[in-house]
TIZABA-100358 format. One record per atom (N, C-alpha, C): atom name; z, y, x; residue in one letter. Coordinates in steps of 0.02 Angstrom, whole numbers, plus 32768, in hexadecimal, padded with zeros to 4 digits. Example, Ala and Ser with C-alpha at 12.3 -4.5 7.8 and 13.67 -1.06 7.14 Angstrom:
! residues 2
N,8186,7EE4,8294,A
CA,8186,7F1F,8267,A
C,8186,7F5B,8294,A
N,8162,7F90,8282,S
CA,8165,7FCB,82AC,S
C,818A,8002,8285,S
//
This chain:
! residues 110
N,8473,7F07,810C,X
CA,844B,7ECB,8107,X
C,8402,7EDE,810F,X
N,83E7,7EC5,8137,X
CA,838D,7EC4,814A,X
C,8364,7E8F,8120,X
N,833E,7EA5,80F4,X
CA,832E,7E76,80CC,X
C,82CA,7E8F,80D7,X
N,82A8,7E50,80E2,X
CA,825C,7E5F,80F3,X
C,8235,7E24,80DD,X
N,81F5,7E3D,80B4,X
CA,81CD,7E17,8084,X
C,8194,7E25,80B2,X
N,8184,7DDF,80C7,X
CA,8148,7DD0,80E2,X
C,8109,7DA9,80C4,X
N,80D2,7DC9,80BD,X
CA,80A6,7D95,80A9,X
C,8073,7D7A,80D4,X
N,8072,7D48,80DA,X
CA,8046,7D23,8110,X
C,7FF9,7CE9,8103,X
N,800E,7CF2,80C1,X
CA,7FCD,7CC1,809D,X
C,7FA9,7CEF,80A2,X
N,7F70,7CDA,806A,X
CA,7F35,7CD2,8078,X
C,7F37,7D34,805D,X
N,7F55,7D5C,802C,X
CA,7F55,7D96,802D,X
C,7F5A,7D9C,7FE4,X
N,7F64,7D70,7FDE,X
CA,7F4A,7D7B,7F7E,X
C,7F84,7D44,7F57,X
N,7FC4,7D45,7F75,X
CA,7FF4,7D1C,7F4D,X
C,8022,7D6F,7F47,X
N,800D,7D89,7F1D,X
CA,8041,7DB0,7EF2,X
C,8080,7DD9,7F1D,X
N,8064,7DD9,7F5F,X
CA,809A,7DE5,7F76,X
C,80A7,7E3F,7F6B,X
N,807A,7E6A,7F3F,X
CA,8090,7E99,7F31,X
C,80B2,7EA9,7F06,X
N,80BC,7E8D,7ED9,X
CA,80E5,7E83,7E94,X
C,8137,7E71,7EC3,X
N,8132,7E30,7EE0,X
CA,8169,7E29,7EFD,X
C,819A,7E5F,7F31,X
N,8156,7E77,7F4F,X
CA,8187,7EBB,7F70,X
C,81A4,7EEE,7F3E,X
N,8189,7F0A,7F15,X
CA,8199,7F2D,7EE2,X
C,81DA,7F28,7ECF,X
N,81D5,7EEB,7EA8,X
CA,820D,7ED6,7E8C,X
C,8246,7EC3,7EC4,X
N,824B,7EB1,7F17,X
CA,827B,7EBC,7F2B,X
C,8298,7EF0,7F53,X
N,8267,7F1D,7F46,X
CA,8267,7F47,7F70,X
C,829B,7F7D,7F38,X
N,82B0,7F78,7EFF,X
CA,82E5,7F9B,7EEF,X
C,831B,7FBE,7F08,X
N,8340,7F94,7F39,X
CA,8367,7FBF,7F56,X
C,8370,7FCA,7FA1,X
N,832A,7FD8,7FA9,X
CA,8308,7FEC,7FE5,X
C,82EF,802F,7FF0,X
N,82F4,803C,8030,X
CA,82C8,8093,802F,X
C,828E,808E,8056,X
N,8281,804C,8089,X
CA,824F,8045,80B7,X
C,8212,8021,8088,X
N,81D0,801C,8092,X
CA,819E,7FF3,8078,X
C,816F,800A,80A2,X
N,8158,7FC8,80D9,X
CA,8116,7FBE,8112,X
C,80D7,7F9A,80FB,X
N,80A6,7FC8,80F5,X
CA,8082,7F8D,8103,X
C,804D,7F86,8146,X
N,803E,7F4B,8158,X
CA,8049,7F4B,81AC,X
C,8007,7F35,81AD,X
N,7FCF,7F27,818A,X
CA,7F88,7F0C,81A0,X
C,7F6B,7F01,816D,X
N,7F2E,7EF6,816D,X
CA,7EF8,7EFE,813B,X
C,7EE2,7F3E,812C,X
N,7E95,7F2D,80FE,X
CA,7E7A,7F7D,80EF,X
C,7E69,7F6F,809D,X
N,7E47,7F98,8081,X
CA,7E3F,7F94,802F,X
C,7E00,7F83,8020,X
N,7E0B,7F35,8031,X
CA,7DE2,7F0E,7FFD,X
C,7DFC,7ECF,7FD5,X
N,7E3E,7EE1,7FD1,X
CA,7E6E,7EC5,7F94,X
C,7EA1,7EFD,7F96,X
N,7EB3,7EEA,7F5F,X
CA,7EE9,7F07,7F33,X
C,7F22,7EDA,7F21,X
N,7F5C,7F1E,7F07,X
CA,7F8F,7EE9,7ED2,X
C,7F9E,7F15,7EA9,X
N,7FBF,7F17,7E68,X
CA,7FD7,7F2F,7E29,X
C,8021,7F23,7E28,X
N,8046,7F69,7E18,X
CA,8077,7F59,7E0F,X
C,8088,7F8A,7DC2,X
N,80C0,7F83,7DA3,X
CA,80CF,7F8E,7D5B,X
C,8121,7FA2,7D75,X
N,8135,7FE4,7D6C,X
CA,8173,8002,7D54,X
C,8186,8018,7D19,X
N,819E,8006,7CE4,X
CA,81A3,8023,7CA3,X
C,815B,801A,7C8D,X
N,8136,805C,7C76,X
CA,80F4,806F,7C59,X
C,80C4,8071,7C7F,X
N,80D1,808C,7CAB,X
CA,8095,8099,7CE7,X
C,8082,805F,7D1E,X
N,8045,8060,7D26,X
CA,8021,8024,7D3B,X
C,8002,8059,7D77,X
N,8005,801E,7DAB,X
CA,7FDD,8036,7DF5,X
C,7FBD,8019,7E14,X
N,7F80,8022,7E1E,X
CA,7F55,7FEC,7E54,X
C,7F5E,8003,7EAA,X
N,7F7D,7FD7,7ECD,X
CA,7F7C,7FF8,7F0F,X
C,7F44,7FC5,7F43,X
N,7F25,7FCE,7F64,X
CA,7F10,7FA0,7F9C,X
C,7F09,7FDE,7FE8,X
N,7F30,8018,7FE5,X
CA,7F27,8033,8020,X
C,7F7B,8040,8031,X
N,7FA3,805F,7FF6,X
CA,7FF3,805E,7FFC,X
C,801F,8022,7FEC,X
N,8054,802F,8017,X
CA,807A,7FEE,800F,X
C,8098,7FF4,7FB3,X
N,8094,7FBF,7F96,X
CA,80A0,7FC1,7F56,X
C,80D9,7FD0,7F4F,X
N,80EA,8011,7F19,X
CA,8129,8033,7EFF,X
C,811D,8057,7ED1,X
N,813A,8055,7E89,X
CA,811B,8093,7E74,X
C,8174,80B1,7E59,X
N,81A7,80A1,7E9B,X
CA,81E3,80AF,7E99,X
C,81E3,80F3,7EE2,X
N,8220,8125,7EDB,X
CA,820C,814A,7F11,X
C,822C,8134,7F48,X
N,81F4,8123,7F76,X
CA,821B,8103,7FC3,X
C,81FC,8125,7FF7,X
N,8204,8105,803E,X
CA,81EA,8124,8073,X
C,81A2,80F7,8071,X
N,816E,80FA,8071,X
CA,812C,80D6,8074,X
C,810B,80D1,80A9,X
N,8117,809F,80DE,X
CA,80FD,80A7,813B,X
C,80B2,8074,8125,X
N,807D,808E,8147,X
CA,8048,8075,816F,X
C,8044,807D,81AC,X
N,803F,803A,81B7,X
CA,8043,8019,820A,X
C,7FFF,802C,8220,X
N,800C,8018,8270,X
CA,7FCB,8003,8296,X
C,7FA2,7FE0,8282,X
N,7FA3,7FA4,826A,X
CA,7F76,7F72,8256,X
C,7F3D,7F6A,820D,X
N,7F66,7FA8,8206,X
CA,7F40,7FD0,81AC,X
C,7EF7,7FE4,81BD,X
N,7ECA,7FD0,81A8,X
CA,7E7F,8005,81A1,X
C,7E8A,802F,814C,X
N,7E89,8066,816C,X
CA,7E77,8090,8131,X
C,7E36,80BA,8112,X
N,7E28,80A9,80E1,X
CA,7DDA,80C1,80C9,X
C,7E0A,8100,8095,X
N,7DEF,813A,80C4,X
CA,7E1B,817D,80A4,X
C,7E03,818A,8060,X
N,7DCB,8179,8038,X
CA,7DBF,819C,7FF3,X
C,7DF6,8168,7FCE,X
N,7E0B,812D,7FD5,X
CA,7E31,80FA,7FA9,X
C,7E6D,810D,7FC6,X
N,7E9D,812A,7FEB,X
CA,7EE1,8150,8013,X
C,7EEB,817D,7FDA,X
N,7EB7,81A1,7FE8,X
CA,7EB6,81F9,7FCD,X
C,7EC1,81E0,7F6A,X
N,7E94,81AE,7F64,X
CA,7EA3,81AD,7F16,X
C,7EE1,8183,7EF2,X
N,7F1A,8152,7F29,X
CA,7F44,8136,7F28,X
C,7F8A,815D,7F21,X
N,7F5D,81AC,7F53,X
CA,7FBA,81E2,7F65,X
C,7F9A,81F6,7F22,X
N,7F5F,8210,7F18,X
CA,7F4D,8235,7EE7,X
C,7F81,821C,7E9D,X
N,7F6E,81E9,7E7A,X
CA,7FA0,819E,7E56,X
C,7FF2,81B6,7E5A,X
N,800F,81AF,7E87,X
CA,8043,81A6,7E99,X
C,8079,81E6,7E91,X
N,8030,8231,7E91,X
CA,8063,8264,7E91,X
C,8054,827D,7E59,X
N,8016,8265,7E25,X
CA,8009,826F,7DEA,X
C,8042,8252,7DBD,X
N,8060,821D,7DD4,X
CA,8091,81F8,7DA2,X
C,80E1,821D,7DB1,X
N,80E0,8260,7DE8,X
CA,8119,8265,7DF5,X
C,814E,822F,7E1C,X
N,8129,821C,7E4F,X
CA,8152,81DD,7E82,X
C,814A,8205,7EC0,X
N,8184,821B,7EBD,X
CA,81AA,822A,7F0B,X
C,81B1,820C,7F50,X
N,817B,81E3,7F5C,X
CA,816F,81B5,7F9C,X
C,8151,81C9,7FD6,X
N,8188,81C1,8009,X
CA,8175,81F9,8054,X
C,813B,81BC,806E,X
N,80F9,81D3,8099,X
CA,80E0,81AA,808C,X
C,80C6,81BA,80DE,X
N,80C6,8194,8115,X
CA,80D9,818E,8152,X
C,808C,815A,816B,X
N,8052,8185,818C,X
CA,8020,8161,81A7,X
C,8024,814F,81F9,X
N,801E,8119,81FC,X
CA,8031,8113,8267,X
C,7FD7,8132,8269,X
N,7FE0,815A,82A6,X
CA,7FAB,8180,82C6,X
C,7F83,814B,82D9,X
N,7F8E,8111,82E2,X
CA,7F63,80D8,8315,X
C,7F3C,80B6,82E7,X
N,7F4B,80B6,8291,X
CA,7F25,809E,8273,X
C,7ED4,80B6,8279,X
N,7EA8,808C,825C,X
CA,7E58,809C,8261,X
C,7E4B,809E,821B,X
N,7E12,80CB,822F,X
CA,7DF4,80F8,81F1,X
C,7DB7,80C3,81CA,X
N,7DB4,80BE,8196,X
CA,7D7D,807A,818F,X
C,7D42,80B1,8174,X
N,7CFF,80C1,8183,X
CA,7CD5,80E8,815C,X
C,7CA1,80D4,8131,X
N,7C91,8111,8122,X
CA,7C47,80D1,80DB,X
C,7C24,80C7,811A,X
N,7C05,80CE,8153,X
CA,7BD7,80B1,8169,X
C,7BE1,806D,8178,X
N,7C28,805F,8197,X
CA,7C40,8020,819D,X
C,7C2B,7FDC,8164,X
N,7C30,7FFA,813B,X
CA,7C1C,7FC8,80F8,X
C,7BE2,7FC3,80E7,X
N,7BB5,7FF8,8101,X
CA,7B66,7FFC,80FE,X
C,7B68,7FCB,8135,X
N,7B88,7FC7,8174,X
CA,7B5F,7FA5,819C,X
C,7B6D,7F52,8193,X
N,7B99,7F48,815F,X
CA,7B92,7F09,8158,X
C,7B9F,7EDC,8114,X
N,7B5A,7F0C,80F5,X
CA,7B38,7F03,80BC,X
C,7B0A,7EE5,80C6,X
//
């Protein structure tokens, strides 16, 4: 069975909580666009995670970033950083075509 959670609003209806939670008995988790200037929170047991650069899991799965991802590498680096601090086993799979977002970028449109 192929089962796929799309979110298409506005970016901010919870749809990370919702992957989480169906993503149980799943091994794939994409996320296919946007860059980190939102977030989502997800809650397994005790441990709490803020993600806005990895697809939300704090279960061990395969974790793909698409093409359509901008990644700002210091918020990546402190997300794997998170993830392997808590002991989560998540193969974590970047597409080469994604773009790099830098601080100058955000300087220039300050």
């Amino acid at each position: 069975m192929l089962i796929s959670v799309v979110g298409l609003q506005f970016g901010d209806e919870g749809k990370g909580k919702f992957v989480d939670y169906l993503s149980v008995n799943t091994n794939n988790i994409a996320r296919f666009n946007g860059g980190a200037n939102a977030g989502h929170s997800v809650q397994c047991g005790n441990i709490r995670g803020s993600f806005s650069q990895l697809p939300s899991s704090l279960n061990e799965k395969n974790l793909y970033i698409c093409q359509g991802a901008l990644i700002s590498l210091p918020i990546l680096i402190r997300e794997i950083d998170f993830i392997q601090k808590e002991n989560i086993n998540s193969n974590i799979f970047i597409d080469p075509r994604c773009h790099i977002v830098l601080p100058l970028h955000a300087r220039a449109n300050a």
